[in-house]
C-alpha positions in Angstrom: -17.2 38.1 4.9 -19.7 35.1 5.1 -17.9 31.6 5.1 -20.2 28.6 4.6 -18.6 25.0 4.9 -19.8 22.1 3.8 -18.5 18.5 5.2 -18.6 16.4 2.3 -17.5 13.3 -0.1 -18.2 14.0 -3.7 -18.0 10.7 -3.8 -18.8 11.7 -7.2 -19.9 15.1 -7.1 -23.5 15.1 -8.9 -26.7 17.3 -9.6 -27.9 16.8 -5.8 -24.7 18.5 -4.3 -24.8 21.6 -6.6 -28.3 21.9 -5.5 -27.2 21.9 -2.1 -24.5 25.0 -2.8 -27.3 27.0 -5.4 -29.9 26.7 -2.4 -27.1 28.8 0.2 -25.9 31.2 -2.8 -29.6 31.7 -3.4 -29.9 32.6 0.8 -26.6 34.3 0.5 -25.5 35.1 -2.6 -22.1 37.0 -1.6 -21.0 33.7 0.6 -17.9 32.2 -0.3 -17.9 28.2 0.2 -15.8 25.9 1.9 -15.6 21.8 1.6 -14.2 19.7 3.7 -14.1 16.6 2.2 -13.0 13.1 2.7 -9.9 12.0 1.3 -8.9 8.8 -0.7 -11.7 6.6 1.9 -15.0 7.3 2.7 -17.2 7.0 5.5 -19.2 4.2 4.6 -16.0 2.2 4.9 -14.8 1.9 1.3 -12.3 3.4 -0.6 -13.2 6.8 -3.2 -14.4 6.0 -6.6 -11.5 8.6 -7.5 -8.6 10.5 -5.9 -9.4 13.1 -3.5 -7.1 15.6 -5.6 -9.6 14.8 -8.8 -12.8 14.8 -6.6 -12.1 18.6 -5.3 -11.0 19.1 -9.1 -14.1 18.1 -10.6 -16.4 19.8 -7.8 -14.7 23.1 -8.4 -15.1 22.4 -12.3 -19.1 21.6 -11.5 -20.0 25.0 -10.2 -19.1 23.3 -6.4 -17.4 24.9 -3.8 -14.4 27.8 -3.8 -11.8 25.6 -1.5 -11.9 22.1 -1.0 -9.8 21.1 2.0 -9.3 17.2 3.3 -10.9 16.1 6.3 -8.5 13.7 8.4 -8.5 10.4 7.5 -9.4 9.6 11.6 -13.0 11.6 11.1 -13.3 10.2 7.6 -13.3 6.4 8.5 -15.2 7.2 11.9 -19.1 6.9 13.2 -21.6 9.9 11.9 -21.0 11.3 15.3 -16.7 11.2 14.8 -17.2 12.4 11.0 -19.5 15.4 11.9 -17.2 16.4 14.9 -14.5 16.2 12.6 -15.7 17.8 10.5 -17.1 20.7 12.1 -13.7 20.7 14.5 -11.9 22.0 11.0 -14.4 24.5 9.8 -13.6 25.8 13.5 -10.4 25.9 13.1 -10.1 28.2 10.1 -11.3 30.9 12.1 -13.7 32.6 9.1 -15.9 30.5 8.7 -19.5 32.0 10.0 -22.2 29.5 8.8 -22.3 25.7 8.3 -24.9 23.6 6.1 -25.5 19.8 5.5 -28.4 18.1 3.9 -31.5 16.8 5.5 -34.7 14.7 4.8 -37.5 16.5 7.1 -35.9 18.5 9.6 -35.2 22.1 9.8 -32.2 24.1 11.5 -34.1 25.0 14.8 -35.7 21.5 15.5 -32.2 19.8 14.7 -30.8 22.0 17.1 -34.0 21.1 19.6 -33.5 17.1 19.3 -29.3 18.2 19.5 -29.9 19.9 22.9 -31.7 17.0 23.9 -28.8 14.4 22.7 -26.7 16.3 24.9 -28.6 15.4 28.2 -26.9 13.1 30.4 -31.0 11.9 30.6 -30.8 10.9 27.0 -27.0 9.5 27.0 -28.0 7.3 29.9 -30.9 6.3 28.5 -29.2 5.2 24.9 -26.5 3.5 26.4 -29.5 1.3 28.2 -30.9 0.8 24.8 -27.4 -0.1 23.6 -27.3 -3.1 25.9 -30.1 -5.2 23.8 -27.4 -5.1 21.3 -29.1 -2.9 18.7 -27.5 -0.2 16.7 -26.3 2.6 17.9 -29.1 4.6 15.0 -31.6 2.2 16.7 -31.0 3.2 20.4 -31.0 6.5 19.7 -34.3 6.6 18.2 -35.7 4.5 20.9 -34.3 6.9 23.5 -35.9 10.1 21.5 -38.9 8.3 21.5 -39.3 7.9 25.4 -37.8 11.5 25.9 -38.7 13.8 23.0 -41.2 11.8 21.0 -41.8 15.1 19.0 -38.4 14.8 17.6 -37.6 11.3 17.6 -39.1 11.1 13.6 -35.7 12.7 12.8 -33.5 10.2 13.8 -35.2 7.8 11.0 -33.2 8.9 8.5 -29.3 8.9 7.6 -29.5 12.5 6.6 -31.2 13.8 9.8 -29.4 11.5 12.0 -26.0 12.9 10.3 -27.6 16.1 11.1 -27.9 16.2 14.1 -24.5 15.2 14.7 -23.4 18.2 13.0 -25.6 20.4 15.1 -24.2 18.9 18.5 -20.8 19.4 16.8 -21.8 23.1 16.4 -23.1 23.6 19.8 -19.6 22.1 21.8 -16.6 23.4 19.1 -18.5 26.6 17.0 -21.9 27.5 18.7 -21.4 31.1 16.9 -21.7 28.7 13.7 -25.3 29.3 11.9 -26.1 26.4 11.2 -28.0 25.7 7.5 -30.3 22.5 6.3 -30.9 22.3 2.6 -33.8 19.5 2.2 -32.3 16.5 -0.2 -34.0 16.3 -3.6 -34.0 13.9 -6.1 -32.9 10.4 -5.3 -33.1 9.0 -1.4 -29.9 7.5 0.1 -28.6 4.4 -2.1 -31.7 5.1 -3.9 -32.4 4.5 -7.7 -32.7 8.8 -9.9 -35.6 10.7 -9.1 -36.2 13.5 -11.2 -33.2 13.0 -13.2 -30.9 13.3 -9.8 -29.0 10.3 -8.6 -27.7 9.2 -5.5 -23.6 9.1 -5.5 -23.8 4.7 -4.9 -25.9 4.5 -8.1 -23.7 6.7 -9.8 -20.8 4.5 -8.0 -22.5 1.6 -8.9 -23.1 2.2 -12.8 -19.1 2.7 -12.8 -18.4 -0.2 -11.2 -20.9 -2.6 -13.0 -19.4 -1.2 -16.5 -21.9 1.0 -17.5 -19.2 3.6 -18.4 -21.3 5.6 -20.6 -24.4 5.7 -18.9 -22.6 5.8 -15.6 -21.2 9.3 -17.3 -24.7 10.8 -18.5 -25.2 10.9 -14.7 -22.4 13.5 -14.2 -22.2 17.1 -14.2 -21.2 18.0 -17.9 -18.4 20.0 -16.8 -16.3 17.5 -15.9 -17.4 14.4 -17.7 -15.2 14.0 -20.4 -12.5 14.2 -17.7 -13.9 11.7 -16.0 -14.6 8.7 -18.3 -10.4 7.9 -18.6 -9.7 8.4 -14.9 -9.1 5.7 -12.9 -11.8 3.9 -10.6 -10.8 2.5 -7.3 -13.8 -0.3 -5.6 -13.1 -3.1 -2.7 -12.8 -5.6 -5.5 -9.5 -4.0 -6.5 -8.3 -4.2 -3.0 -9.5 -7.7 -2.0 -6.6 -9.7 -3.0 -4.1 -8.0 -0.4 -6.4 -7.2 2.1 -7.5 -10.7 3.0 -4.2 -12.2 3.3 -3.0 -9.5 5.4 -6.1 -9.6 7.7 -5.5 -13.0 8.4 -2.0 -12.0 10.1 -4.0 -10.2 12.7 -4.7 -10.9 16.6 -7.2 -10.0 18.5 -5.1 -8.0 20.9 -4.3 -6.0 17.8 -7.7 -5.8 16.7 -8.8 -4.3 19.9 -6.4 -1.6 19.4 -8.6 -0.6 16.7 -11.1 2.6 16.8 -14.8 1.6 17.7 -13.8 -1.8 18.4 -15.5 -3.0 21.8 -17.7 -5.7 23.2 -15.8 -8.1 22.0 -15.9 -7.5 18.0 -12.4 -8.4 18.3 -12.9 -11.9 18.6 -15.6 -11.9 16.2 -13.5 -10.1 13.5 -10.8 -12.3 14.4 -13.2 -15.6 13.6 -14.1 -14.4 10.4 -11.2 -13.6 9.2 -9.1 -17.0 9.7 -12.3 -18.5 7.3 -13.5 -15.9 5.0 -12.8 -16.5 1.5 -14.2 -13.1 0.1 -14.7 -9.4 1.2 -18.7 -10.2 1.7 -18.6 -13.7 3.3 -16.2 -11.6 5.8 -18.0 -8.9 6.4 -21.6 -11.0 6.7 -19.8 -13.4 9.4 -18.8 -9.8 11.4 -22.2 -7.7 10.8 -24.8 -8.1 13.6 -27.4 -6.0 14.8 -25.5 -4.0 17.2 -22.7 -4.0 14.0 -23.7 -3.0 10.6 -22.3 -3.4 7.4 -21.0 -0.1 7.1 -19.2 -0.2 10.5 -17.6 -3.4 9.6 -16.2 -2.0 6.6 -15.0 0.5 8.3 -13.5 -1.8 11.2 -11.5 -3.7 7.8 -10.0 -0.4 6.2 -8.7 0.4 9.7 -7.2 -3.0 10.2 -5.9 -2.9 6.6 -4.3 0.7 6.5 -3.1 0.3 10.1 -5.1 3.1 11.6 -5.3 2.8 15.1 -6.8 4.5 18.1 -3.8 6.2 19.1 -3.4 7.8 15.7 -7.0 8.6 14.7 -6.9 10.4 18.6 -3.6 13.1 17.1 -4.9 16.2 17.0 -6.0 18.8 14.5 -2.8 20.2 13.4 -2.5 21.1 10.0 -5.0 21.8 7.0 -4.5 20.2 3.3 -5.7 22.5 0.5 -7.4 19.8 -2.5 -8.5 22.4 -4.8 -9.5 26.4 -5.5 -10.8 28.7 -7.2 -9.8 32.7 -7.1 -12.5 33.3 -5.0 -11.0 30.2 -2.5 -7.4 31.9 -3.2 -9.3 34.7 -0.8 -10.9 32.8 1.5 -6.8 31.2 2.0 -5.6 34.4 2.4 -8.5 35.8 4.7 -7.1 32.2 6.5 -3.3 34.0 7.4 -5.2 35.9 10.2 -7.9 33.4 11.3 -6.3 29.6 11.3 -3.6 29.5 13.8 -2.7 25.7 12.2 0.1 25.0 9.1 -2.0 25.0 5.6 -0.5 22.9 3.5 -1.0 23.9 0.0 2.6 22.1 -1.3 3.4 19.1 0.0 7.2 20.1 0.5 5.4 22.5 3.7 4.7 19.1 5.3 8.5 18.9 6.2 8.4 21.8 8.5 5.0 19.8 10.6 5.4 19.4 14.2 6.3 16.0 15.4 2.9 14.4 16.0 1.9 16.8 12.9 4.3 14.7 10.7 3.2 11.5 12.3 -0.5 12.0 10.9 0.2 13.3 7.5 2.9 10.2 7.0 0.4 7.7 7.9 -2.2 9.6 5.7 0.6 9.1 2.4 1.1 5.3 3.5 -2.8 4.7 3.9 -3.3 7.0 0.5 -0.2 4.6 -1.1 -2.3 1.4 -1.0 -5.0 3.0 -2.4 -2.7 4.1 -5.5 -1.6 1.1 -5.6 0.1 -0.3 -8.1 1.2 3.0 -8.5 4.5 3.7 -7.4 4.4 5.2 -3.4 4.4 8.8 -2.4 2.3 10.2 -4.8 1.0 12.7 -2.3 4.3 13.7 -2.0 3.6 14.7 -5.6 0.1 16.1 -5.8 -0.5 19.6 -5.6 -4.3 21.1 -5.6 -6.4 21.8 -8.7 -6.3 25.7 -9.3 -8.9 26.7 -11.5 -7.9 29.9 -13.9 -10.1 32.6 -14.1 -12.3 32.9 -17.8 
């Protein structure tokens, strides 16, 4: 049985991410496919244009993957290095799964694996955390030290996609190294980029929503679930702004600092801003630096916001969350009973019989997940079950 997984968003699902599962069926077309995707918050530190229940939904509905299962929200609000070992920490977990693809820009699986070897090397750590000093970012240091040590390679860590890539393939080679790993080249539009060839990036798609453009915003969707789409509800910053601000301000810097990636004194910096910001942006342009971009600010205030600190995003793996299937995904669970040694929780009445620390995580994941309903009454994952999709 070949299991590919994919660690993803679908923050909306769109024509570039079915490319992306086409290209494995087309390499193996009797793999069944796994995503592992972010929940109600995203990476790039904001929250999920939609629910992660109606995400997996409409992926499914697109022709996506069999199983959608939710990446913790620790790895989801974490660096591309703490997203892509979270990630790739779960597809371990199962037990079945026997290859693992991502997207790329120019690279290819073996020299990936090449500059992930060399990322390894206590030469090329040392010689990134020297670059790290001058108070560049942390894409920027790594690039310089690939240049000095592996100039060959160092092209790839230009781009998000290889960068992100890479981290998966050093994720592969310490948790899964029996993993294959696969790159599918992007297509279509770069990141944050404007449609090429009739394939947009997710933030335009996001973007279109956001600005009003409801009915273009929907041409740019899959047809399969775009009528579903168009009434859902659409969750942005903006919506969030008006608690999050007050509630910052209640914050110290010794709290701050309890915060993950928070070091160097961002604390204070955070801190500043916060006691005189009077919007979301004039916050996060006060915090951003070189050494701290925008993305890892935003990520810094939906910590502070929901709460989650480095003592919780450090729990352990130790249960699954099951978004959405298909019948072929019902087999990939069940191939799961004999492989995955963790709880999957498919109902959310299965959380009750979690471990202690188990519980711990999955209760702050409903809290964080309650302010994103909000003003929706709380516990609604304690109401959501996953999309099942019925066989024609």
């Amino acid at each position: 049985m070949k299991v590919c997984a994919v660690i993803s968003e679908y923050n909306p699902f769109h024509a570039g991410h079915l490319f992306q599962i086409r290209e494995i069926l087309r390499r193996m077309p009797d793999c069944y496919m796994i995503s592992i995707m972010s929940g109600c918050f995203v990476q790039r530190g904001e929250p999920a244009l939609w629910d992660k229940y109606f995400r997996a939904a409409c992926a499914i509905r697109a022709g996506g993957p069999d199983l959608v299962l939710e990446l913790p929200i620790s790895a989801a609000l974490s660096s591309a290095e703490g997203f892509a070992e979270g990630g790739v920490r779960l597809a371990a977990a199962l037990g079945c799964v026997t290859h693992l693809s991502f997207g790329c820009e120019s690279g290819t699986e073996q020299t990936l694996m090449q500059l992930a070897q060399w990322m390894d090397n206590p030469i090329f750590d040392d010689a990134l955390r020297s670059n790290l000093t001058s108070g560049v970012s942390y894409a920027q240091a790594a690039q310089q030290a690939a240049q000095a040590l592996c100039p060959d390679l160092a092209p790839l860590l230009a781009s998000p996609n290889d960068l992100l890539a890479v981290q998966y393939c050093r994720a592969i080679r310490k948790y899964c190294p029996h993993v294959q790993p696969i790159a599918v080249r992007r297509i279509g539009a770069e990141h944050d980029g404007t449609p090429i060839d009739n394939i947009p990036s997710a933030s335009y798609i996001r973007s279109q929503f956001h600005s009003e453009n409801i009915e273009s915003a929907a041409q740019l969707l899959p047809v399969a679930y775009r009528e579903q789409a168009l009434p859902m509800r659409r969750h942005s910053w903006q919506a969030l702004a008006p608690a999050v601000l007050p509630y910052l301000r209640r914050l110290t810097p010794k709290y701050i600092a309890t915060l993950p990636g928070v070091s160097e004194g961002l604390e204070h910096r955070f801190y500043a801003a916060c006691q005189t910001a009077q919007s979301l942006e004039e916050l996060w342009e006060r915090t951003r630096s070189r050494r701290h971009p925008l993305s890892r600010v935003r990520r810094l205030t939906l910590c502070a916001y929901l709460g989650l600190t480095q003592d919780i995003a450090a729990l352990s793996l130790e249960y699954i969350t099951v978004l959405g299937m298909n019948a072929r995904g019902q087999q990939i669970l069940k191939a799961m009973k004999k492989t995955c040694p963790l709880p999957v929780i498919v109902k959310p009445t299965q959380a009750r019989k979690l471990s202690d620390s188990a519980q711990r995580l999955w209760n702050f994941t409903v809290r964080a997940d309650d302010l994103y309903y909000f003003p929706s009454p709380a516990g609604q994952d304690w109401k959501q079950t996953p999309y099942i999709e019925k066989q024609a």
